[in-house]
LUMDO-138729 format. One record per residue: residue number from 0; x, y, z of N, C-alpha, C in turn. Coordinates in Angstrom, 3 decimals, always signed. Example, Ala and Ser with C-alpha at 12.3 -4.5 7.8 and 13.67 -1.06 7.14 Angstrom:
BEGIN
   seq       n.px       n.py       n.pz      ca.px      ca.py      ca.pz       c.px       c.py       c.pz
     0    +13.190     -5.690     +7.800    +12.300     -4.500     +7.800    +13.200     -3.300     +7.800
     1    +12.850     -2.250     +7.080    +13.670     -1.060     +7.140    +12.900     +0.030     +7.870
end
This chain:
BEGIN
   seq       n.px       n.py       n.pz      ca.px      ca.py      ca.pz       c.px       c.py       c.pz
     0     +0.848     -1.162     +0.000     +0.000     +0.000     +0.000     +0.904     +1.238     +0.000
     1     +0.510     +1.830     -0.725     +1.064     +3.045     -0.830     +0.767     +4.626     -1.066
     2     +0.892     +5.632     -0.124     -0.059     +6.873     -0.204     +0.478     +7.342     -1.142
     3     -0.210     +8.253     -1.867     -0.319     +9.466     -3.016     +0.693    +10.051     -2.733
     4     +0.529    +10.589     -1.009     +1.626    +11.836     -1.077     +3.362    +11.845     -0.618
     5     +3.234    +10.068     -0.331     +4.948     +9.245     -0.546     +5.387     +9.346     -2.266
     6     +4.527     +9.855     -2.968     +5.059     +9.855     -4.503     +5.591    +10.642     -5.365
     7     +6.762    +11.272     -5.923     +6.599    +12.362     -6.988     +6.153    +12.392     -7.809
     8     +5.369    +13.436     -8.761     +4.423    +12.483     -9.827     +5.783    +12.247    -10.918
     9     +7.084    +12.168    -10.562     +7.526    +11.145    -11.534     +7.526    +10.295    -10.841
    10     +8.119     +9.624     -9.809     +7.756     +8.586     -9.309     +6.604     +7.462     -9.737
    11     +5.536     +8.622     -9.071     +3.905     +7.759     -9.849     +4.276     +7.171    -11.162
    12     +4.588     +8.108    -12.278     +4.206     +7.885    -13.512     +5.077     +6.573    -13.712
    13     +6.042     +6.307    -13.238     +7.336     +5.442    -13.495     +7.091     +4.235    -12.652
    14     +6.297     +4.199    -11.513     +5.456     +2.861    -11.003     +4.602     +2.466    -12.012
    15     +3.748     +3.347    -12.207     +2.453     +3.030    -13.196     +2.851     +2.411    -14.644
    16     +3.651     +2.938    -15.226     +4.528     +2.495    -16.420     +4.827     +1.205    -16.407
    17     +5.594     +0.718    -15.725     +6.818     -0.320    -15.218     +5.228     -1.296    -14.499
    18     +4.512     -1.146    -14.579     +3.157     -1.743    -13.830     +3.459     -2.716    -12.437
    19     +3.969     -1.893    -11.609     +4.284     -1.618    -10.579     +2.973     -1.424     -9.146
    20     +2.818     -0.561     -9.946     +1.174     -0.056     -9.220     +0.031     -0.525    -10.855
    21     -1.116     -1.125     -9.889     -2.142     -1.714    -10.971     -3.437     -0.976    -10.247
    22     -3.416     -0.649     -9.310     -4.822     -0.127     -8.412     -4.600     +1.041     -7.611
    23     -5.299     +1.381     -7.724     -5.965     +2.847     -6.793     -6.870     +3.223     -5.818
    24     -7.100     +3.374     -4.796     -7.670     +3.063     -3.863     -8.429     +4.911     -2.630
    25     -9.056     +4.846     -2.425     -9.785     +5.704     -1.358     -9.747     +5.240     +0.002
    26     -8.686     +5.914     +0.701     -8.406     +5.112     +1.588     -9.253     +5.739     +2.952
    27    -10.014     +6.827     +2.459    -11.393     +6.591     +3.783    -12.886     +6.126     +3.545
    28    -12.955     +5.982     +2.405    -14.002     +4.991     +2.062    -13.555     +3.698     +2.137
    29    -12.226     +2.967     +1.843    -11.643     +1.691     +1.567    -12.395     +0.725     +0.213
    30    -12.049     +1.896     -0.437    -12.370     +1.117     -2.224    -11.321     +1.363     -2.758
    31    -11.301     -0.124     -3.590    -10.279     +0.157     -4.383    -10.429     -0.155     -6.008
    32     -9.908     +0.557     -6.742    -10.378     +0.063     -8.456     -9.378     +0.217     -9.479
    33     -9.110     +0.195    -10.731     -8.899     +0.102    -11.831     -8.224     +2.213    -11.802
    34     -7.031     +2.016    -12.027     -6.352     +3.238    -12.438     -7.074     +4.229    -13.239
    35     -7.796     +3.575    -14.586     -8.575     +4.074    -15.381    -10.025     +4.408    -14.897
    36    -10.577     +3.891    -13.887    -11.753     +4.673    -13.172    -12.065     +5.836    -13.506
    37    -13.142     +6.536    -13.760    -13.651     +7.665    -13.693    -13.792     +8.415    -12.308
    38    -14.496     +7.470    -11.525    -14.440     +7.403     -9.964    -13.262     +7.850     -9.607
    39    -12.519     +7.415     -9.525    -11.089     +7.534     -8.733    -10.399     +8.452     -9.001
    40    -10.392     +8.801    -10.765     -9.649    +10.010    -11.047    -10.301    +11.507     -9.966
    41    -11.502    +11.115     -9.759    -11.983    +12.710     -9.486    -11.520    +12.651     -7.535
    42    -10.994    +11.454     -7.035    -11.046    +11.996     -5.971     -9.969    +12.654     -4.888
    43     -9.270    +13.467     -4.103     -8.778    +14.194     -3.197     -7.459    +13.580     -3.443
    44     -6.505    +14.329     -3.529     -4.970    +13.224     -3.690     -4.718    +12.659     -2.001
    45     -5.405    +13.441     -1.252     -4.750    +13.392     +0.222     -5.340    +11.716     +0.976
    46     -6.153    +11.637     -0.031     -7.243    +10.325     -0.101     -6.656     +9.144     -0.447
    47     -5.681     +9.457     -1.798     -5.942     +8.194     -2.570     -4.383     +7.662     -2.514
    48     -4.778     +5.982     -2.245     -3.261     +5.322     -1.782     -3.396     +4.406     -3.370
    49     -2.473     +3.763     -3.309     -2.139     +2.454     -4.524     -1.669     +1.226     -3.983
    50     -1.716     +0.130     -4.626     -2.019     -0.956     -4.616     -1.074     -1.871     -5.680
    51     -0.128     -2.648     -5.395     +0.616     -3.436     -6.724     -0.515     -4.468     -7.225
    52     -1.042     -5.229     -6.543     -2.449     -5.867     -6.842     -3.041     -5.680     -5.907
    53     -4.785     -6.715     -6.566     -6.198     -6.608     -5.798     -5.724     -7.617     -4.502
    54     -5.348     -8.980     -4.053     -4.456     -9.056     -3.285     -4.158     -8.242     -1.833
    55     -3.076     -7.568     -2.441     -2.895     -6.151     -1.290     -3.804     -5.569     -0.935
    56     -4.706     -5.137     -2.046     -5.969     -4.522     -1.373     -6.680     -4.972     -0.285
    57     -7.540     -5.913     -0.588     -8.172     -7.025     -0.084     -7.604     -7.364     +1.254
    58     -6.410     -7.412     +1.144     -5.543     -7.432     +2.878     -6.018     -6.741     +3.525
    59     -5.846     -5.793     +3.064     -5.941     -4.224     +3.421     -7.541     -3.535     +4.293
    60     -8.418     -4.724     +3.840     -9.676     -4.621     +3.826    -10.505     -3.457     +3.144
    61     -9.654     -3.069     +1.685    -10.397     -2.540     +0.591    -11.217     -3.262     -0.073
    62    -12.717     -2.922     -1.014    -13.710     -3.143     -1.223    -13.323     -3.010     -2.701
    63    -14.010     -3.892     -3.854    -13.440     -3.410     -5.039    -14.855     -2.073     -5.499
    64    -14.456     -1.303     -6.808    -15.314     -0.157     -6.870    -16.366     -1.055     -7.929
    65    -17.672     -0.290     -7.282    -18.557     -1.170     -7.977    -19.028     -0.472     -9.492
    66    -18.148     +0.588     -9.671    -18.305     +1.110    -11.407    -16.935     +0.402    -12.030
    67    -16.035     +0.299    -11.679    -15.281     -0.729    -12.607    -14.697     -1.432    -12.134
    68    -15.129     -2.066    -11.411    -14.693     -3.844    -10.950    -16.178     -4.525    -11.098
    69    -16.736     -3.955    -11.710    -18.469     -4.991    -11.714    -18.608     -6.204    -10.959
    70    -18.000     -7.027    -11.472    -17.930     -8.483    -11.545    -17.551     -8.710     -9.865
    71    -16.259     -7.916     -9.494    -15.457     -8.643     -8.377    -16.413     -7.819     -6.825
    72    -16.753     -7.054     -7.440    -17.761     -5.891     -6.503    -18.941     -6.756     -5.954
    73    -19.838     -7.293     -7.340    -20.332     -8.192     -6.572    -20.054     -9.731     -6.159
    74    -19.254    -10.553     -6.313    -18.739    -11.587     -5.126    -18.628    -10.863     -3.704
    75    -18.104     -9.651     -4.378    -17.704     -9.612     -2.809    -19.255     -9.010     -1.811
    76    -20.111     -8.406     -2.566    -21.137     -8.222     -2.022    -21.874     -9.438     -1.515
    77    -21.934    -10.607     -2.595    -22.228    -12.224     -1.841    -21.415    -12.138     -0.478
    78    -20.433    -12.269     -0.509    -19.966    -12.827     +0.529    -20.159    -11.531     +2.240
    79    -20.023    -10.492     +1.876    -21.079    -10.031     +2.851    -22.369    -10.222     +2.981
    80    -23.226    -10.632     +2.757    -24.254    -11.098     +2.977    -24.414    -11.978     +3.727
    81    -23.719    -13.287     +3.486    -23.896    -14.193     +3.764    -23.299    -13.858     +5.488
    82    -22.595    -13.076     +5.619    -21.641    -12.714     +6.736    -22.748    -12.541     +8.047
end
């Protein structure tokens, strides 16, 4: 896991490149999604940490985003339920 503001945005760009970092995350909501998100781009830098994989997230007890993780958003909604 890693915060926004441990990064230079060369740094960032040169994780992200090198695919290093694959996820993006809101780390006071605890969602995490797809770099390319619409969601994610718009939110607070002071907010948003990264992720090398879903994995880490998931450790982490991040939630995947339910606009672009569809699929993994809801398993994981099954499995709260059932909780």
């Amino acid at each position: 896991m890693i915060l926004h503001s441990q990064l230079s945005p060369e740094q960032l760009r040169s994780e992200i490149h090198h695919h290093t970092i694959l996820f993006g995350g809101n780390k006071k909501l605890k969602i995490y999604g797809l770099l390319s998100c619409h969601s994610g781009k718009k939110m607070k830098t002071e907010n948003r940490i990264f992720f090398r994989n879903e994995k880490e997230a998931r450790q982490n007890n991040y939630r995947p985003c339910g606009h672009c993780m569809k699929e993994a958003y809801q398993q994981w909604k099954k499995i709260q339920q059932k909780s």
